[in-house]
mmCIF file of the N, C-alpha and C atoms, coordinates in Angstrom:
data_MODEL
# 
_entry.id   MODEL 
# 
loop_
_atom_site.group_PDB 
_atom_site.id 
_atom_site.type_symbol 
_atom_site.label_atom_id 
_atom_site.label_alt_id 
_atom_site.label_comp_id 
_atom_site.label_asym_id 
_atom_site.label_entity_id 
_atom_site.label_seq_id 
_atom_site.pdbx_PDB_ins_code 
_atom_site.Cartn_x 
_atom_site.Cartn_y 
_atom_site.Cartn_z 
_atom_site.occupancy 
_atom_site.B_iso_or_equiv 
_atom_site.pdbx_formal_charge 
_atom_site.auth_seq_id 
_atom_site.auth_comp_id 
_atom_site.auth_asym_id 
_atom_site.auth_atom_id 
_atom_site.pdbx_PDB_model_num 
ATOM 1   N N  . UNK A 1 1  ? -96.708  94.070  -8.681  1.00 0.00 ? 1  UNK A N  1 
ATOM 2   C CA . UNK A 1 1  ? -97.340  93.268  -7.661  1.00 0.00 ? 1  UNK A CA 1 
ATOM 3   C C  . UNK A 1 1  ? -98.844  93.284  -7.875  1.00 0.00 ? 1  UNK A C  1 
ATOM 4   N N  . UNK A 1 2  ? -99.762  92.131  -7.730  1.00 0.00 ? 2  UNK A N  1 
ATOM 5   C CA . UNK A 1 2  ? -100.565 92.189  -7.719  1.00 0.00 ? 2  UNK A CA 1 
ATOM 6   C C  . UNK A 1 2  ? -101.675 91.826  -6.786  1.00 0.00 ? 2  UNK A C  1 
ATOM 7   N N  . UNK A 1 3  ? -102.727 92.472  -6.451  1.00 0.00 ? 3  UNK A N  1 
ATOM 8   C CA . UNK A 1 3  ? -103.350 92.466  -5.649  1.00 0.00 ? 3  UNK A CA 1 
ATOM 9   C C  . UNK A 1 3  ? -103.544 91.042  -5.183  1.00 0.00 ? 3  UNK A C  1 
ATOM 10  N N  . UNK A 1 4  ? -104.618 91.167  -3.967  1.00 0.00 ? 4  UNK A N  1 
ATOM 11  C CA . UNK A 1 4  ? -104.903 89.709  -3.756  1.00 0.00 ? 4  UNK A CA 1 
ATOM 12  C C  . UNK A 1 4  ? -106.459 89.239  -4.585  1.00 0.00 ? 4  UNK A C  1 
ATOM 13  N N  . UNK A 1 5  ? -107.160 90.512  -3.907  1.00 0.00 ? 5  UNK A N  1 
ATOM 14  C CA . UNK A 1 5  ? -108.749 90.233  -3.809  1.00 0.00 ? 5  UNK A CA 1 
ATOM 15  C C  . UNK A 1 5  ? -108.624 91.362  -4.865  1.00 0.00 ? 5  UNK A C  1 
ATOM 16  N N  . UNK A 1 6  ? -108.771 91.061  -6.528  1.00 0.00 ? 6  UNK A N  1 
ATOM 17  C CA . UNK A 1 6  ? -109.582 92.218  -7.404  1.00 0.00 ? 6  UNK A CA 1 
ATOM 18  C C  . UNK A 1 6  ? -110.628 93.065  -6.862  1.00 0.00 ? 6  UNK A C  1 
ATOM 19  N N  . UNK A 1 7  ? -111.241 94.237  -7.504  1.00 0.00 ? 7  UNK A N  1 
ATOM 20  C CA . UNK A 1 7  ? -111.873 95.183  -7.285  1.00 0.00 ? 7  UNK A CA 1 
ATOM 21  C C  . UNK A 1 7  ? -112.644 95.229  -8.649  1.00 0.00 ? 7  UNK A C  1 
ATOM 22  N N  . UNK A 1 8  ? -114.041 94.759  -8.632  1.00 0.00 ? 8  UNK A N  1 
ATOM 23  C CA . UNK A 1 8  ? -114.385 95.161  -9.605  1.00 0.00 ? 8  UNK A CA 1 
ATOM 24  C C  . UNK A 1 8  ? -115.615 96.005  -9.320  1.00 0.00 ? 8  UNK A C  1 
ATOM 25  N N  . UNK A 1 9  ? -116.204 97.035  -10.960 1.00 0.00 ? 9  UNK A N  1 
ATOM 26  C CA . UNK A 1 9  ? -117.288 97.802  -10.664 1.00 0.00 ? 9  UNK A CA 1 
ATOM 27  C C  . UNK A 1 9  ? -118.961 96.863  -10.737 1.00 0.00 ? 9  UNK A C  1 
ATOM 28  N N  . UNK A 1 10 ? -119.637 97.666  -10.467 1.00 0.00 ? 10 UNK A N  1 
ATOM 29  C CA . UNK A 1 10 ? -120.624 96.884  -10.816 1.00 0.00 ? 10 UNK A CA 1 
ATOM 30  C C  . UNK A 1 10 ? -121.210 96.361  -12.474 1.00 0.00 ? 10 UNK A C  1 
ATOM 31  N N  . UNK A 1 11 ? -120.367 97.148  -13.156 1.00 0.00 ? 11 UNK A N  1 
ATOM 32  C CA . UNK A 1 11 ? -120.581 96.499  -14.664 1.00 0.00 ? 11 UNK A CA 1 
ATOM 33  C C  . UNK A 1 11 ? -119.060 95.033  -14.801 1.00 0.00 ? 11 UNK A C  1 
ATOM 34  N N  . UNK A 1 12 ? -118.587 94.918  -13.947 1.00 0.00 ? 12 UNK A N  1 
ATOM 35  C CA . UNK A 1 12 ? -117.448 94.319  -14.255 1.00 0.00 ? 12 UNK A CA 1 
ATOM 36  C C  . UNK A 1 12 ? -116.091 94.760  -14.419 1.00 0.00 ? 12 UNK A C  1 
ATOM 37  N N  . UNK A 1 13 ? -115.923 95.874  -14.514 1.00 0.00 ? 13 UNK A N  1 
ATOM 38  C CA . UNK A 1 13 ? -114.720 95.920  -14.435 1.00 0.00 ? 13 UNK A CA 1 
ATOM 39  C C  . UNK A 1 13 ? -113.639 96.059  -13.579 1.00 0.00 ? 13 UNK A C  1 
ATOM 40  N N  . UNK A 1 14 ? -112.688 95.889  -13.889 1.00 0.00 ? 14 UNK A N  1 
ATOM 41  C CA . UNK A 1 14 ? -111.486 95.924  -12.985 1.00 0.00 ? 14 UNK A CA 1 
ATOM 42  C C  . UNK A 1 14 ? -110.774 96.811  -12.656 1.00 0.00 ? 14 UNK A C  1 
ATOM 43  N N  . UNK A 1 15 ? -110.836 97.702  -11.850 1.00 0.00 ? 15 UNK A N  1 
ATOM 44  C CA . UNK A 1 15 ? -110.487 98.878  -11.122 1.00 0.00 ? 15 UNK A CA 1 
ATOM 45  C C  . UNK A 1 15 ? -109.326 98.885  -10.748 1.00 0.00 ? 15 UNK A C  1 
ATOM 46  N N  . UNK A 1 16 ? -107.987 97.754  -10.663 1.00 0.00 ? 16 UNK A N  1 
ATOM 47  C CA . UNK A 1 16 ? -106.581 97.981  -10.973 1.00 0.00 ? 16 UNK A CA 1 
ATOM 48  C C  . UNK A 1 16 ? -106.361 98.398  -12.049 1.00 0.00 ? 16 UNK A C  1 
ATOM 49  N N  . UNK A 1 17 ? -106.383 97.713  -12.933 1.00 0.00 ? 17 UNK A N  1 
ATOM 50  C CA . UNK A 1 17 ? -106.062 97.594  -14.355 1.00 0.00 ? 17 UNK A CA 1 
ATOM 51  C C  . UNK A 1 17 ? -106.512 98.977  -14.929 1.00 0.00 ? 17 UNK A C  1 
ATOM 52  N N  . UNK A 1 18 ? -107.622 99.821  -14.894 1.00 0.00 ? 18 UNK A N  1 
ATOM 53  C CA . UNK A 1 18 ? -108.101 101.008 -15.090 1.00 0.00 ? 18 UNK A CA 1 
ATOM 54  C C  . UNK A 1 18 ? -107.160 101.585 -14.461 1.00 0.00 ? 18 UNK A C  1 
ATOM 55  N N  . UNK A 1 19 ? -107.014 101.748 -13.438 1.00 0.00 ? 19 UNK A N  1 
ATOM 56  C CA . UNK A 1 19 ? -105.961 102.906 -13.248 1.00 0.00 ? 19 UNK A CA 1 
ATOM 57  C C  . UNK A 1 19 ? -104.509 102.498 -13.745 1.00 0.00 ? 19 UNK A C  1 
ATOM 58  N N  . UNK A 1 20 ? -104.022 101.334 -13.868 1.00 0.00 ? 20 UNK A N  1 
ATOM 59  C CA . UNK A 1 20 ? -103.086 101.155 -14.579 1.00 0.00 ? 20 UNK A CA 1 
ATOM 60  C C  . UNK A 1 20 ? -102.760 102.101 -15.880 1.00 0.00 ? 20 UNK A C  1 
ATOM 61  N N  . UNK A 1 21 ? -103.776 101.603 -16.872 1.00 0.00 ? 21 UNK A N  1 
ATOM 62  C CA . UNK A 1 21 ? -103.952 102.067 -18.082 1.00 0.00 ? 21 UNK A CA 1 
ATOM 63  C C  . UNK A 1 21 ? -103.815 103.424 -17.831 1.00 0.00 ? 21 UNK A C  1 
ATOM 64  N N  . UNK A 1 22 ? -104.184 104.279 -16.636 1.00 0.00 ? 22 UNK A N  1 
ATOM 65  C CA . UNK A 1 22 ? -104.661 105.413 -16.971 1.00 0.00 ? 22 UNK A CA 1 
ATOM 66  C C  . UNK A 1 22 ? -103.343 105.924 -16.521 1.00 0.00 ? 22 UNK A C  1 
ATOM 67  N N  . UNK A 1 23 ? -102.712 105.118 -15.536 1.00 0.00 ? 23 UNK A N  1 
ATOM 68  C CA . UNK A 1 23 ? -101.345 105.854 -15.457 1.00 0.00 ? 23 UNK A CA 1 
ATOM 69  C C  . UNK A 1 23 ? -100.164 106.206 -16.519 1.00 0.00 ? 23 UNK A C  1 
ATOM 70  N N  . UNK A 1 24 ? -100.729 105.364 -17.591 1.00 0.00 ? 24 UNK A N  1 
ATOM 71  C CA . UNK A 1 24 ? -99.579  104.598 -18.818 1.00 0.00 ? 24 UNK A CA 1 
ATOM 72  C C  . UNK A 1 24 ? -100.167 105.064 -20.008 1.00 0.00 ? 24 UNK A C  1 
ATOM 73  N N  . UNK A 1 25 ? -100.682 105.863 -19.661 1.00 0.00 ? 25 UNK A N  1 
ATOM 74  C CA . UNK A 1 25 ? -101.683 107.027 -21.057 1.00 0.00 ? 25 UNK A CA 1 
ATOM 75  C C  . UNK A 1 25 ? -101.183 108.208 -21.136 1.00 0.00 ? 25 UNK A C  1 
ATOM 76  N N  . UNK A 1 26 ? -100.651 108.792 -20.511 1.00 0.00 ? 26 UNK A N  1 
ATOM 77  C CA . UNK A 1 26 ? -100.218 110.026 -20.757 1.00 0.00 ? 26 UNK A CA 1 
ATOM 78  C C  . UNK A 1 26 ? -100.395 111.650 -20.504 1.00 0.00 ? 26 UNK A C  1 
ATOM 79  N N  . UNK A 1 27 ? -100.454 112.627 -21.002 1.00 0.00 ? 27 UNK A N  1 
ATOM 80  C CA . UNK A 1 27 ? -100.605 113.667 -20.404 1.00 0.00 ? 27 UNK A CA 1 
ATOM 81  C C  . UNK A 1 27 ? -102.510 113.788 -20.318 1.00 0.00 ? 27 UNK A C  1 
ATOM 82  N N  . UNK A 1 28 ? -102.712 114.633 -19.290 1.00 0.00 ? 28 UNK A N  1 
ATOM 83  C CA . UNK A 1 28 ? -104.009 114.835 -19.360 1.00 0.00 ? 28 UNK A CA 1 
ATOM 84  C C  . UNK A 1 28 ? -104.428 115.649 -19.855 1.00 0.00 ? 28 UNK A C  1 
ATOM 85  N N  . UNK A 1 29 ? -105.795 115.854 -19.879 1.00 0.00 ? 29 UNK A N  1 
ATOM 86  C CA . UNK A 1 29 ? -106.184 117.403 -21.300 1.00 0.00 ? 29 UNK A CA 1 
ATOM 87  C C  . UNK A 1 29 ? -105.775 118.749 -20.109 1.00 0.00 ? 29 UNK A C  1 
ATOM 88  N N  . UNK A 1 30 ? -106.224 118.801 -18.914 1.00 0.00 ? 30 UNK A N  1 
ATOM 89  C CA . UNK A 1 30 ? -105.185 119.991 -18.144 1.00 0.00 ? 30 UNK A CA 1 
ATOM 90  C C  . UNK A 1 30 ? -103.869 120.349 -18.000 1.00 0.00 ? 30 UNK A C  1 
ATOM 91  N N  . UNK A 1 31 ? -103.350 118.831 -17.889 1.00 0.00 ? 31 UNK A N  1 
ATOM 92  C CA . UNK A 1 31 ? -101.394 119.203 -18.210 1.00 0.00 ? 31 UNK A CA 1 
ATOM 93  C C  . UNK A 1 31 ? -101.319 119.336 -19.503 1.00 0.00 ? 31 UNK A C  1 
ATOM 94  N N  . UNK A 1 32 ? -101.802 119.037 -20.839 1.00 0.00 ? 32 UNK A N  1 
ATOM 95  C CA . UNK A 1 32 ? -101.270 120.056 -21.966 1.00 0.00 ? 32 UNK A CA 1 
ATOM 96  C C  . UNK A 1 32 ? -102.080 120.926 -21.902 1.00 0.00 ? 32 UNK A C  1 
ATOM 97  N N  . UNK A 1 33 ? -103.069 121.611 -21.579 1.00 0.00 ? 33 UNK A N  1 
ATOM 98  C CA . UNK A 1 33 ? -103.216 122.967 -21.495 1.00 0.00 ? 33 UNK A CA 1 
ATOM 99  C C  . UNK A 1 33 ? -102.399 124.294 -20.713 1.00 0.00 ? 33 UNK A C  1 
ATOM 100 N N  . UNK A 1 34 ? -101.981 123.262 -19.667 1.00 0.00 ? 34 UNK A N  1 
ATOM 101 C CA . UNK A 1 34 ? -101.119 124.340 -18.826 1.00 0.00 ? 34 UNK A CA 1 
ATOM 102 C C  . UNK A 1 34 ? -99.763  124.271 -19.526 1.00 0.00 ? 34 UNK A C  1 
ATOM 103 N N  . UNK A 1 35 ? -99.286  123.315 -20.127 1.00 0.00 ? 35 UNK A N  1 
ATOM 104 C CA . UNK A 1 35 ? -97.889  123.137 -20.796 1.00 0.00 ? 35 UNK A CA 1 
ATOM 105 C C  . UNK A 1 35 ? -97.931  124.191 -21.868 1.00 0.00 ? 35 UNK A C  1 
ATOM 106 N N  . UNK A 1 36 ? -99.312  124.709 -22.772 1.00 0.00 ? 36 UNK A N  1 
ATOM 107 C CA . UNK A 1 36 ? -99.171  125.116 -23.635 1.00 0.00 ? 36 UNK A CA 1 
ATOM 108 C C  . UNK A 1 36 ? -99.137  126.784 -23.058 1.00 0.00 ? 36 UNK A C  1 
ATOM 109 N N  . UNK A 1 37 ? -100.182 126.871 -22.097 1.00 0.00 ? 37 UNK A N  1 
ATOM 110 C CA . UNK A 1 37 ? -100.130 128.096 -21.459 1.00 0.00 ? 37 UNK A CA 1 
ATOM 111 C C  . UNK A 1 37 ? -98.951  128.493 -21.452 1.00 0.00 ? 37 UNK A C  1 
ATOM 112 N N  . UNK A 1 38 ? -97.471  127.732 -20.898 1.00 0.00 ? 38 UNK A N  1 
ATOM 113 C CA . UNK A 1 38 ? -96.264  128.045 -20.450 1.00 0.00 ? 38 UNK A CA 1 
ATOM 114 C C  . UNK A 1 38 ? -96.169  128.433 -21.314 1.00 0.00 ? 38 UNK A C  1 
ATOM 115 N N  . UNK A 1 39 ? -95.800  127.821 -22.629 1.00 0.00 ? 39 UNK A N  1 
ATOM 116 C CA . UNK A 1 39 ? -94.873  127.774 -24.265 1.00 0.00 ? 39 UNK A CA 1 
ATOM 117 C C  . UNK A 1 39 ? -95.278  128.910 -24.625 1.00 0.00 ? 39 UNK A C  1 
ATOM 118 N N  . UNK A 1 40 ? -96.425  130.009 -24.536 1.00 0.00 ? 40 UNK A N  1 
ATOM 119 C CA . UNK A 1 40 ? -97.115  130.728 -24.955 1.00 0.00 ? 40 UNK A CA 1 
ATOM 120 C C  . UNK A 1 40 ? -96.729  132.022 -24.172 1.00 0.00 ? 40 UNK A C  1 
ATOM 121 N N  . UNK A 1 41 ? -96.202  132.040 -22.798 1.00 0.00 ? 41 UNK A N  1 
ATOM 122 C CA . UNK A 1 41 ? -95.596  133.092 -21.886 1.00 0.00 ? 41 UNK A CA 1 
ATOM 123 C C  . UNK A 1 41 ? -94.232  132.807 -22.370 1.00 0.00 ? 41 UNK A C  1 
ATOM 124 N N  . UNK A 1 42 ? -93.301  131.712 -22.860 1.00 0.00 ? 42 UNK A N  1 
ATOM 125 C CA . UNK A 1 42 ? -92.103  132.511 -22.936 1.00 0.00 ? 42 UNK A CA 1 
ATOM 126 C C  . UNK A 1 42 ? -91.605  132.359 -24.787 1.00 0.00 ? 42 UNK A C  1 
# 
């Protein structure tokens, strides 16, 4: 679904779509650190 009224920053960009992307990127540098922490305790 998409918004009605975009959100953009003051350079232009589009502040759905950014978090989109960012949802659809993958682990973050803290969740593989803590993932590795685990692998490393057992």
């Amino acid at each position: 679904m998409k918004p009605k009224n975009k959100q953009f920053t003051a350079a232009g960009t589009d502040i759905e779509e950014v978090k989109r992307l960012n949802a659809a990127s993958g682990l973050t540098y803290n969740q593989v650190k803590a993932r590795l922490a685990n692998q490393k305790k057992n």
